[in-house]
C-alpha positions in Angstrom: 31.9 -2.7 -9.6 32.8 -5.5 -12.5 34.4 -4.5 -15.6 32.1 -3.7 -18.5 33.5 -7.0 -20.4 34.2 -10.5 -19.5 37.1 -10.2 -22.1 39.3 -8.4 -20.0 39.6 -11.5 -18.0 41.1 -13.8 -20.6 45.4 -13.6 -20.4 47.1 -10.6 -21.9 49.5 -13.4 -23.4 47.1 -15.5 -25.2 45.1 -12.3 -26.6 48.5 -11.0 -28.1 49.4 -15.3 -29.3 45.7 -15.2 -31.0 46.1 -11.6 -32.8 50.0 -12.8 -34.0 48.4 -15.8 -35.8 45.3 -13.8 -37.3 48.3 -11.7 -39.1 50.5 -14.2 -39.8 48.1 -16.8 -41.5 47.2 -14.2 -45.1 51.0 -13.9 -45.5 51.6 -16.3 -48.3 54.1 -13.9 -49.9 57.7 -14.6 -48.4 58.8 -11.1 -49.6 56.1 -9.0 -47.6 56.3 -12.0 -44.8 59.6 -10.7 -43.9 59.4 -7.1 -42.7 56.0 -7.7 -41.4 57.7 -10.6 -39.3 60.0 -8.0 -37.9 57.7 -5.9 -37.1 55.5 -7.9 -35.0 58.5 -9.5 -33.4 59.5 -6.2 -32.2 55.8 -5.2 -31.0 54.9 -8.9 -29.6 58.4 -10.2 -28.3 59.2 -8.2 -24.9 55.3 -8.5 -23.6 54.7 -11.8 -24.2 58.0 -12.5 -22.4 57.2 -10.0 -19.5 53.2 -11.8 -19.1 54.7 -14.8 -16.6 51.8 -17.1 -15.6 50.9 -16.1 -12.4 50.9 -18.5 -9.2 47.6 -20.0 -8.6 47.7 -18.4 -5.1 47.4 -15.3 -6.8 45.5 -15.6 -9.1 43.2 -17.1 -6.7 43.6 -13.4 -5.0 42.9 -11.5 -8.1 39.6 -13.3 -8.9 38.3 -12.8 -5.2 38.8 -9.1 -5.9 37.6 -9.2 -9.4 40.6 -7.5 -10.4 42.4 -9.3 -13.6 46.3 -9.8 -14.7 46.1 -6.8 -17.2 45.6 -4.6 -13.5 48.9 -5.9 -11.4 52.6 -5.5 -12.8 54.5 -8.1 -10.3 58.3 -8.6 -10.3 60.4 -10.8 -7.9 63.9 -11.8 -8.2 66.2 -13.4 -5.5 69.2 -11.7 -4.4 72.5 -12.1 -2.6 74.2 -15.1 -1.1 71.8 -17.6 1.6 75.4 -17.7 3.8 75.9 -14.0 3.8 72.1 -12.6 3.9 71.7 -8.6 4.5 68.2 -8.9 6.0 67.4 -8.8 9.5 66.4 -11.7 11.6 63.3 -12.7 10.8 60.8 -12.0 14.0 57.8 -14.1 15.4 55.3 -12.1 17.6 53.9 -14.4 20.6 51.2 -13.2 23.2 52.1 -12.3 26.9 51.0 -15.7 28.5 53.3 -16.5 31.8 53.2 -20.0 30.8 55.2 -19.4 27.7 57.8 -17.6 29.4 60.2 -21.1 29.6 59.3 -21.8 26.0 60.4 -18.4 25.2 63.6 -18.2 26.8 64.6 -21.8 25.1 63.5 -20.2 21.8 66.1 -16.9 21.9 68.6 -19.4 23.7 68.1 -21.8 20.5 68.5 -19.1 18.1 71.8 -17.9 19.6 73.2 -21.2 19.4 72.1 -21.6 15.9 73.9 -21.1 13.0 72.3 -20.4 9.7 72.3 -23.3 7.4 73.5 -22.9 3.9 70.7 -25.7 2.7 68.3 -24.8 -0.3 65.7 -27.0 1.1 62.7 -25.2 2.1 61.8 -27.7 4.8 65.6 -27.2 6.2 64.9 -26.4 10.3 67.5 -24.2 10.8 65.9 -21.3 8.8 62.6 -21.7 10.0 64.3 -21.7 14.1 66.2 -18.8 13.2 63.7 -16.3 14.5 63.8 -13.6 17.0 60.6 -14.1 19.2 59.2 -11.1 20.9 56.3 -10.7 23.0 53.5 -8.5 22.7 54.3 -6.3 25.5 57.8 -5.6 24.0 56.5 -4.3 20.9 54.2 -2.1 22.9 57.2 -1.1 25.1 59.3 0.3 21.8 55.9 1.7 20.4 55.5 4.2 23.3 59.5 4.8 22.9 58.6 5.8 19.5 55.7 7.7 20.5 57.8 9.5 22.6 60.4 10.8 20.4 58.1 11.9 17.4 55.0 13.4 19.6 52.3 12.2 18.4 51.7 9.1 16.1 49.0 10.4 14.2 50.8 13.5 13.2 52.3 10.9 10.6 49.0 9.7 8.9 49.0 9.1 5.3 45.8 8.3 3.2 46.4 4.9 3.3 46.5 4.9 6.9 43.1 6.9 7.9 40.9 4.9 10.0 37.4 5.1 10.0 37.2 5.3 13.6 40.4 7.1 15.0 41.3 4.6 17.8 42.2 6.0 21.5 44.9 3.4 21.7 47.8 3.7 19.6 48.7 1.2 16.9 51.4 -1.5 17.6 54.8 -0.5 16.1 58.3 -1.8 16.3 60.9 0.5 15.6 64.3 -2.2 16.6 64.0 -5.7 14.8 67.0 -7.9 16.1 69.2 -8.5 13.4 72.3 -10.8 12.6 75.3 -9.2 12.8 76.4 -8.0 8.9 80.2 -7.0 8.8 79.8 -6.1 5.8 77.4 -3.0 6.0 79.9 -0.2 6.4 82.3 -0.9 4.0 82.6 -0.1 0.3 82.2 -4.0 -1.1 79.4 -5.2 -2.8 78.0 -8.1 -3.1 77.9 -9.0 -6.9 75.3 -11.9 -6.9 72.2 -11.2 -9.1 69.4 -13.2 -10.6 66.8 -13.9 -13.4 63.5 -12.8 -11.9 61.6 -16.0 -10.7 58.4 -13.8 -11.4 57.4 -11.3 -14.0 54.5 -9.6 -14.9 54.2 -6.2 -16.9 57.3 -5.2 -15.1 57.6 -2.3 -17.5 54.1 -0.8 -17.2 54.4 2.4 -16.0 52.1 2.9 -12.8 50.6 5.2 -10.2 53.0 3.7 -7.1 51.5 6.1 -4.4 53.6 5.9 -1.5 56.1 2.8 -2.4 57.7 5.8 -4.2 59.1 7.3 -1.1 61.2 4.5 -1.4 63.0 6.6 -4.2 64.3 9.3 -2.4 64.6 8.0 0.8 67.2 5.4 -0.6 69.1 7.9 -3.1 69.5 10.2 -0.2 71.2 7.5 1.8 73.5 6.9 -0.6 74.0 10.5 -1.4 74.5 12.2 1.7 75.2 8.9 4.2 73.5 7.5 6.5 75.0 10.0 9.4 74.0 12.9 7.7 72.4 15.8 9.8 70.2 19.3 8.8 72.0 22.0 10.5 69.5 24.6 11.9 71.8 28.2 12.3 70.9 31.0 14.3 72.7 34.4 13.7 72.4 38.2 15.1 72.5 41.6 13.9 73.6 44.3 16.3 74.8 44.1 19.6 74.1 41.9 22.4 74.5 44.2 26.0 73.3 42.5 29.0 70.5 39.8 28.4 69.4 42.5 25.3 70.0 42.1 21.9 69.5 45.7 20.0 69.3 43.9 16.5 67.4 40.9 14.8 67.5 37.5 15.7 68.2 35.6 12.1 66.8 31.4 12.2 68.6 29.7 9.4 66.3 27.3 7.9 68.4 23.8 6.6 64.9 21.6 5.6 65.3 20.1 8.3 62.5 17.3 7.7 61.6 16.3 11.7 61.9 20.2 13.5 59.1 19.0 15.8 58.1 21.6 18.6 59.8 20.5 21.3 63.2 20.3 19.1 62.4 24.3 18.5 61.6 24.3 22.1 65.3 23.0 22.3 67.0 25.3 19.7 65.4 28.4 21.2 66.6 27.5 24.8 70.1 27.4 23.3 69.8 31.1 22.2 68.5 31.8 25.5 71.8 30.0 26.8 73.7 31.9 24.6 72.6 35.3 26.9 69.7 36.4 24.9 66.8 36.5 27.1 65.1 40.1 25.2 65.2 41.2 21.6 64.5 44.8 20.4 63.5 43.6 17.1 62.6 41.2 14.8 62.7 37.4 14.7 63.4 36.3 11.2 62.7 33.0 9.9 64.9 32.4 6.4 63.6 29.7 4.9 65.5 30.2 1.6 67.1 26.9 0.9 63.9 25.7 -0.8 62.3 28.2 -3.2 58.9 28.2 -4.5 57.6 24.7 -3.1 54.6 25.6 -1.1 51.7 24.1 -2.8 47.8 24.8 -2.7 47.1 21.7 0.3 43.7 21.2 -1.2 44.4 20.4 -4.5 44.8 16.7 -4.3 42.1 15.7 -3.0 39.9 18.8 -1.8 41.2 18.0 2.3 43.6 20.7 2.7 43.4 20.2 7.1 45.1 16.6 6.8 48.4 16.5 7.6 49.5 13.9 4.9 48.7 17.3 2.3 51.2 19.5 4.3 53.7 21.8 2.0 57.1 21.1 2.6 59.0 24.3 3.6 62.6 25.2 4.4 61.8 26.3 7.9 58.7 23.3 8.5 58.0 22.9 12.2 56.2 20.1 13.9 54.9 18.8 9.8 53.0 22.5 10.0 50.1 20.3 12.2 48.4 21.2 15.1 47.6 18.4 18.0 43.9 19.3 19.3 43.0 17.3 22.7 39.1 17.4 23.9 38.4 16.5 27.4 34.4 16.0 27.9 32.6 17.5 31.0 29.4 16.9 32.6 27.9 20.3 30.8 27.5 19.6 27.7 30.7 21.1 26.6 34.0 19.4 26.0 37.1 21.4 26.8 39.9 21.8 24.7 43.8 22.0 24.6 46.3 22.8 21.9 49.6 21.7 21.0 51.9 23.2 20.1 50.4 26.9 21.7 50.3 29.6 18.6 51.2 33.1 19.9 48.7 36.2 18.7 46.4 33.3 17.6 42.9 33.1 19.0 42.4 29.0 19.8 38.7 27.8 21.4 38.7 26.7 24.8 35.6 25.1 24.6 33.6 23.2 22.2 29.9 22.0 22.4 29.3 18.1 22.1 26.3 16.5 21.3 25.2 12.7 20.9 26.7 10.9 18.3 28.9 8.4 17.3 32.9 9.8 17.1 33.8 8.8 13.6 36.0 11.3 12.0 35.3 13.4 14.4 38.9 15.7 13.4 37.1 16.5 10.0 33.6 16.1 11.5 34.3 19.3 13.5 34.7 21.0 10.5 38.0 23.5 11.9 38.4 27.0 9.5 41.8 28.7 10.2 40.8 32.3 9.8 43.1 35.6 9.8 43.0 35.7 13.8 41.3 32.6 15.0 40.2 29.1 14.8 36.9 28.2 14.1 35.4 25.1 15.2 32.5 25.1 12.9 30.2 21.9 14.7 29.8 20.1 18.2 32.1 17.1 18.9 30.2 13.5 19.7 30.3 13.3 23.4 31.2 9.4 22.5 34.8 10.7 21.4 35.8 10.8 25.0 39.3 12.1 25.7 40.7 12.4 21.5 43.4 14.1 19.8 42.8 15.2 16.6 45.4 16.6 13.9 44.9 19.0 12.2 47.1 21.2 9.8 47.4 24.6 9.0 48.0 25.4 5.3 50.0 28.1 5.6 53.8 26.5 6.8 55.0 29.9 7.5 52.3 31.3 9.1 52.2 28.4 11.4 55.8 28.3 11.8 55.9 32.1 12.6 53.1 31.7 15.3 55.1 28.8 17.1 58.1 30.4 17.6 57.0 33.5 19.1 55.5 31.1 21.7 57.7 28.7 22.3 60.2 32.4 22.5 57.3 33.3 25.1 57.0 30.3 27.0 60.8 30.5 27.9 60.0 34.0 30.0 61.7 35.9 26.7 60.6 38.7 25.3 60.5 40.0 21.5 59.9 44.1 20.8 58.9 43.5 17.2 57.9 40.4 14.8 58.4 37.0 14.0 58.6 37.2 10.1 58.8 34.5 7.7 60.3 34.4 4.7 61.4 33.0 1.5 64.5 35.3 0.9 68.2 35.9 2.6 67.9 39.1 5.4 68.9 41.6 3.9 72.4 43.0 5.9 72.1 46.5 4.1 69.2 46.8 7.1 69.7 50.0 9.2 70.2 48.1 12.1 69.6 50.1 15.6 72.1 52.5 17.7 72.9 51.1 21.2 74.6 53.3 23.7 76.0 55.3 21.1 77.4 52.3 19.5 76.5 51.2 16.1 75.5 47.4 15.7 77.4 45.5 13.5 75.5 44.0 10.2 75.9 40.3 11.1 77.4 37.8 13.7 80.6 36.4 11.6 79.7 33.1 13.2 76.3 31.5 13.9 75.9 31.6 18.1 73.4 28.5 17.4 74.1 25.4 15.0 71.6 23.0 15.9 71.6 19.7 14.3 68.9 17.5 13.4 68.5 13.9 13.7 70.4 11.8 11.6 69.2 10.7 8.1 69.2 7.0 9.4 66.4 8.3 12.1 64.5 10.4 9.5 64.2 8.0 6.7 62.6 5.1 9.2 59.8 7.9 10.0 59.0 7.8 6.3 59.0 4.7 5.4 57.4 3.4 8.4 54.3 5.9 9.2 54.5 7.0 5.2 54.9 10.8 6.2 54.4 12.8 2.6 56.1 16.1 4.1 59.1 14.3 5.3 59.7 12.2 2.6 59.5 15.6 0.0 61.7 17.7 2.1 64.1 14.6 1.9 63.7 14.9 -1.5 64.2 18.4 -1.6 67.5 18.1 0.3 69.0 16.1 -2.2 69.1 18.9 -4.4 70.2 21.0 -2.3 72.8 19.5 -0.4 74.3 17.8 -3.6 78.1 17.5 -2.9 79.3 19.0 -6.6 76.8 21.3 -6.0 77.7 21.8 -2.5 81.4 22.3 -3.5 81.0 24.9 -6.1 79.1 27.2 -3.9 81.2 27.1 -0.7 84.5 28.7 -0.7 87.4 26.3 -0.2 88.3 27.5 2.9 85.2 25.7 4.1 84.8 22.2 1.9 87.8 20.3 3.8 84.7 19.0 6.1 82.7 16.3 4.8 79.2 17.9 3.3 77.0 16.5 6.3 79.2 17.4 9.2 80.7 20.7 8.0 80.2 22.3 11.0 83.4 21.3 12.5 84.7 24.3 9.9 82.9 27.1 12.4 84.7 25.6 15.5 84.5 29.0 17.8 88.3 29.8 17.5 90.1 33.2 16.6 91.9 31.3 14.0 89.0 30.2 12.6 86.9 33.2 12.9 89.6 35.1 10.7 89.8 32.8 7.8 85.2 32.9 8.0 86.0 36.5 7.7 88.5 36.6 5.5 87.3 33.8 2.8 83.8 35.4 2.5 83.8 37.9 -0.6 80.7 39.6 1.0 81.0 42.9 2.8 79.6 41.7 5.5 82.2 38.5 6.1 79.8 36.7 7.6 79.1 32.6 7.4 75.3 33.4 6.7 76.3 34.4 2.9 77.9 31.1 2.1 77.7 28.5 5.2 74.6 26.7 3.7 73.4 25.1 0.6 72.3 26.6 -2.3 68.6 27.5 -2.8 67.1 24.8 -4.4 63.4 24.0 -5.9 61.6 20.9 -6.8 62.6 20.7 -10.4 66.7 20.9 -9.3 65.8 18.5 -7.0 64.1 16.0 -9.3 66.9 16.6 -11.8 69.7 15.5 -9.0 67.6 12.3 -8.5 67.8 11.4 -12.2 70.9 12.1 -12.7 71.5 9.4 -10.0 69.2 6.8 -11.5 71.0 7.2 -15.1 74.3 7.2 -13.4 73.9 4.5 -11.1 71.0 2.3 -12.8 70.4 0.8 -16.4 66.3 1.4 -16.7 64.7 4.6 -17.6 64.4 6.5 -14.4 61.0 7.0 -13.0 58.6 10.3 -13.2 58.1 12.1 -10.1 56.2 15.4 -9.7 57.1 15.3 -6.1 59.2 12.4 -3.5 56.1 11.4 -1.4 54.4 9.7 -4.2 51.2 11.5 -3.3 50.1 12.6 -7.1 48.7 10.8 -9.6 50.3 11.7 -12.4 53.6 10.5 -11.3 54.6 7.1 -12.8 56.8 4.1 -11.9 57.5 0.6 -13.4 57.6 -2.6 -11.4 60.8 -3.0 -13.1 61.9 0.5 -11.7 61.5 -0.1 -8.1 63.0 -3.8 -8.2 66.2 -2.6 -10.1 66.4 0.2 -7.2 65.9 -2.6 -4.4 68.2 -4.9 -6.1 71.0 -2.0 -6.4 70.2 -0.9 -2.6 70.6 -4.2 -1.5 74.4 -4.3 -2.3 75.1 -0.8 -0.9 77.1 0.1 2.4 74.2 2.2 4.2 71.7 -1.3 3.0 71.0 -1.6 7.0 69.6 1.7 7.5 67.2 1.3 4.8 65.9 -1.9 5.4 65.3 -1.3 9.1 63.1 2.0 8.2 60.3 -0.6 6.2 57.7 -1.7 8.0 57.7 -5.5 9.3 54.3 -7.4 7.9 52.6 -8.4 10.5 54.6 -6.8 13.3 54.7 -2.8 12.5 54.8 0.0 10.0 51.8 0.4 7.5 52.4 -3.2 6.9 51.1 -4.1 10.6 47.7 -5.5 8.9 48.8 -8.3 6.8 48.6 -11.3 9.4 44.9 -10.0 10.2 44.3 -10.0 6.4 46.2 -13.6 5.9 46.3 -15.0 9.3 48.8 -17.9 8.2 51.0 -16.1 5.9 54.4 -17.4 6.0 55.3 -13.9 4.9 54.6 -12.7 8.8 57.8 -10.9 10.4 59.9 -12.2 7.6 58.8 -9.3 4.9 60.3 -5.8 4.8 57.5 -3.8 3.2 56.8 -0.2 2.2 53.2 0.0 1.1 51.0 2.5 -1.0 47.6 3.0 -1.3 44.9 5.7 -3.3 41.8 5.3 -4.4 42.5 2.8 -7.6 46.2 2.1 -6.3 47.4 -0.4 -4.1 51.1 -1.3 -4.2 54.0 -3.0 -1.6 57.9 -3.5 -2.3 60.6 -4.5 -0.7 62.6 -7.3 0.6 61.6 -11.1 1.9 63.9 -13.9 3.1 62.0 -17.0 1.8 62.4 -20.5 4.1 64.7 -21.7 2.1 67.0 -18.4 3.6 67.2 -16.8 -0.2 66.4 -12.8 0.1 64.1 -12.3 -2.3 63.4 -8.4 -4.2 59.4 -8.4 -4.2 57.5 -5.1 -6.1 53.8 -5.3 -6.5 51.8 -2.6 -8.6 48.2 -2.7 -8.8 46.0 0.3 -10.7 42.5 -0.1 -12.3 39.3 1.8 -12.3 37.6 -0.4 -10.3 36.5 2.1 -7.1 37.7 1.0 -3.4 40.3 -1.1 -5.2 42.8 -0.7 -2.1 40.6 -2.8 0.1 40.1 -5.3 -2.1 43.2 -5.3 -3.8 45.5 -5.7 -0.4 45.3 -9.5 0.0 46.6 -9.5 -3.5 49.8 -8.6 -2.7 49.0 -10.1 0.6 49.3 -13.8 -1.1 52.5 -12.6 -3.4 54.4 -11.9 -0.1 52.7 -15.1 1.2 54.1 -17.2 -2.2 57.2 -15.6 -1.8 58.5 -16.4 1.5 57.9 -20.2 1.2 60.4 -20.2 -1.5 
């Protein structure tokens, strides 16, 4: 679709140069010349400054997608020091061929030998030999380690990464990039080198981002909380345990824990059962109290309320609230099918019909309904789907987690008298409780028999940033808020701030000691750890009003509007000048190495992956640390690339129009803006 008018394709700049001269040519008058000078000085000034002539290359790009310069805001400015660079090495990607193995092995000897020249010219050797070279195979090698440590890869599929057809192979990912060795990473020094922007164009534009926003919380958190930080997942009891019986409830402390997959639960609830609980006479409660009202209706974005990428963050989520549904075809015209994880008291179809077709999306094609008691499978799969996993989640993040606990509690041979209940408020420890033997139960464990931690931050953040996963990234954001050290402080006694925030387990070390002062500091009747040993309750706008107080603190621009931290809305709103201040700021920052690792690498891995197919001889190929975005009208990319010449280079691309399928056609835009910048 072309724009209405060829007009819109003539330079912002000369429009604004043409309408200052029609105003300025009737003033004849020196005394009305004056003010109305100043006035158009202060309306005409900043944009005509901020409308850069873009390179050829792209505008080149923007013509071939009939897009114009009034759509893209563009900013890139070189940062640090070419002798002390913070990026990884850059990485070349070769295929498996035997006969290269020599010329590989001389490469990675080469590069170990090689120190990095301090030479601005772009033609300098040394910084285009200065490459870690890995062969095909490897980066399949680390893509199953990833697969294997987050389940399933498609559980993590954003909008912009939906493929028409859903492969049976996975996509290639990298999760290590070798990288020289900074000393400086984990100390407190910055480096305080900053530059003019070599390119800027309507930098302070507000725009849709779509999910180059994640790069907002996922960066604030690191410098917030560390990159070490853990979730603490607490289990507690009420009554008494005699035997392999508990005679009370069984109380899961929810922390927000972003990645509480179900084979973590699997791990958690093993620990109870460790812990001598094999049977419970009575209920299961799931307290999912440290984030309060954030469920949200999963179809109003965009009407798809089964995708996982619309999931509701939760403070109890497991496994992203998203079922894994496997078909195996048979030889009657029926396909059978296999769930995981299993949902307890949940009727799941063992078998669907299939019928001739091509597979497509075939997840969505089979049109699944979660009713009251059962799945639905409303239509036959196409028999061409073969063997396929489809995702699909449930919209309900308590239900779901509620139904996945009592079977995972099943599957361990344990048994459970009553209910697994989920819910949005503390247990109440004014409960009658059960008599056992005569005895009465106590109202609360003092201590929590299960603290299970998460994986670290450093872990979490490289999930978001490199598959884009929306729930992940908001209960990241959500855990800013509530896990806000003055925050923190203020509602946890003293007895139990000498521990650092993220690690204040060490407090609840299982000692008599310290089980008197637990008891003795809580101002509850109970004196239990459950009334104070966790953040405070926190909801979406606390969180968002932690994250601006950061950006005004730490930051000179107006900080951006966010509705949510997975940049999946539309009405939220970034500048380009906005994200390249926050890049520019991360850059100089201890926990700098976490965050660069979790972008994807173009052309190597991450949502990224595409960009050598799209620009085969981009120079921009493993030497670009990218998060990407994409909705229908937005395409964006940021982050970091070390030109030839060795200068890191901020890059932050923003494109928005009206123009329909503009991310297809807009992509090699910013394709050819990394390209431009990495021969620098």
């Amino acid at each position: 679709m072309r724009y209405p008018s060829k007009h819109r394709h003539y330079s912002t700049a000369a429009t604004k140069i043409t309408t200052l001269r029609r105003h300025l040519r009737p003033l004849n008058n020196l005394s009305k010349r004056l003010p109305r000078l100043a006035l158009l000085a202060t309306v005409m000034v900043a944009p005509i400054h901020a409308q850069a002539v873009l390179p050829a290359a792209i505008q080149k790009a923007l013509a071939r997608a009939n897009l114009t310069e009034a759509d893209i805001s563009i900013v890139i400015t070189p940062v640090g020091d070419k002798a002390a660079s913070r990026l990884p090495t850059p990485i070349q990607v070769i295929d498996n061929d035997e006969s290269d193995r020599q010329s590989v092995s001389n490469t990675i000897s080469d590069h170990q030998t090689t120190n990095t020249s301090t030479d601005t010219s772009v033609s300098d050797p040394s910084h285009q030999s200065a490459l870690v070279t890995i062969e095909q195979r490897t980066i399949e090698k680390h893509e199953r380690e990833i697969h294997t440590y987050t389940d399933d890869p498609y559980t993590y599929q954003s909008v912009e990464s939906i493929p028409t057809v859903i492969p049976d192979e996975p996509q290639h990912t990298l999760t290590q990039n070798g990288k020289s060795q900074d000393t400086t990473s984990n100390n407190k020094s910055s480096i305080n080198i900053s530059f003019s922007p070599v390119l800027d164009h309507q930098s302070d534009i507000p725009r849709t981002p779509a999910s180059t926003m994640k790069l907002v919380p996922s960066f604030i958190a690191l410098d917030t909380l560390g990159a070490d930080f853990v979730w603490h997942t607490r289990v507690y009891h009420t009554g008494v345990v005699i035997g392999d019986r508990l005679h009370g409830d069984l109380i899961v402390q929810g922390s927000g824990d972003p990645k509480m997959t179900h084979e973590r639960l699997k791990q958690l609830l093993y620990q109870v059962q460790a812990s001598g609980i094999h049977h419970i006479d009575g209920d299961i409660i799931l307290d999912s109290t440290v984030f309060n009202n954030v469920t949200k209706d999963p179809a109003a974005f965009d009407n798809s309320p089964l995708r996982p990428y619309n999931a509701s963050p939760d403070g109890f989520l497991v496994n992203f609230s998203t079922i894994g549904i496997k078909t195996y075809p048979q030889d009657n015209g029926q396909a059978s099918v296999t769930y995981k994880p299993q949902l307890a008291d949940y009727q799941l179809p063992a078998t669907i019909n299939t019928r001739v077709a091509s597979c497509g999306q075939a997840s969505y094609s089979l049109a699944p309904q979660w009713q009251t008691t059962q799945l639905v499978l409303n239509t036959s799969l196409p028999e061409s789907c073969g063997e396929h996993v489809f995702y699909v989640a449930h919209p309900n993040a308590k239900e779901f987690a509620s139904h996945v606990v009592a079977a995972k509690w099943q599957a361990l041979g344990n048994t459970l008298s009553g209910q697994v209940i989920s819910q949005e408020t503390p247990y109440d420890m004014t409960k009658t409780t059960k008599r056992a033997h005569g005895l009465t139960a106590i109202a609360m464990s003092p201590l929590p028999m299960v603290s299970y931690p998460s994986l670290n931050l450093t872990k979490q953040i490289h999930d978001i940033n490199h598959f884009s996963n929306n729930v992940m990234a908001e209960q990241v954001a959500l855990s800013i808020g509530a896990y806000d050290k003055e925050r923190l402080n203020q509602a946890i006694p003293s007895s139990t701030t000498a521990t650092n925030p993220s690690n204040h387990e060490a407090s609840i070390n299982d000692t008599s000691d310290n089980k008197a002062v637990a008891v003795q500091s809580s101002s509850k009747k109970a004196g239990s750890l459950y009334q104070f040993g966790k953040p405070a309750t926190t909801d979406y706008p606390a969180a968002l009003q932690t994250i601006n107080q950061w950006w005004q603190t730490n930051l000179s621009t107006p900080p951006p509007y966010l509705t949510n931290g997975s940049g999946l809305c539309r009405e939220c709103t970034i500048t380009a000048a906005n994200l390249s201040e926050l890049l520019t700021y991360a850059y100089s920052r201890p926990n700098f190495e976490a965050y660069v690792d979790s972008l994807g690498v173009a052309g190597v891995s991450g949502t990224i992956a595409a960009h050598s197919d799209r620009l085969p001889e981009s120079a921009a190929t493993g030497r670009a640390w990218i998060k990407t975005g994409t909705l229908n009208n937005v395409t964006s990319m940021a982050g970091y690339v070390k030109g030839l010449s060795g200068q890191d280079y901020v890059v932050v691309g923003i494109i928005n129009t009206d123009q329909a399928l503009n991310p297809y056609a807009a992509r090699p835009v910013l394709d050819a803006m990394l390209d431009w910048t990495a021969k620098r």
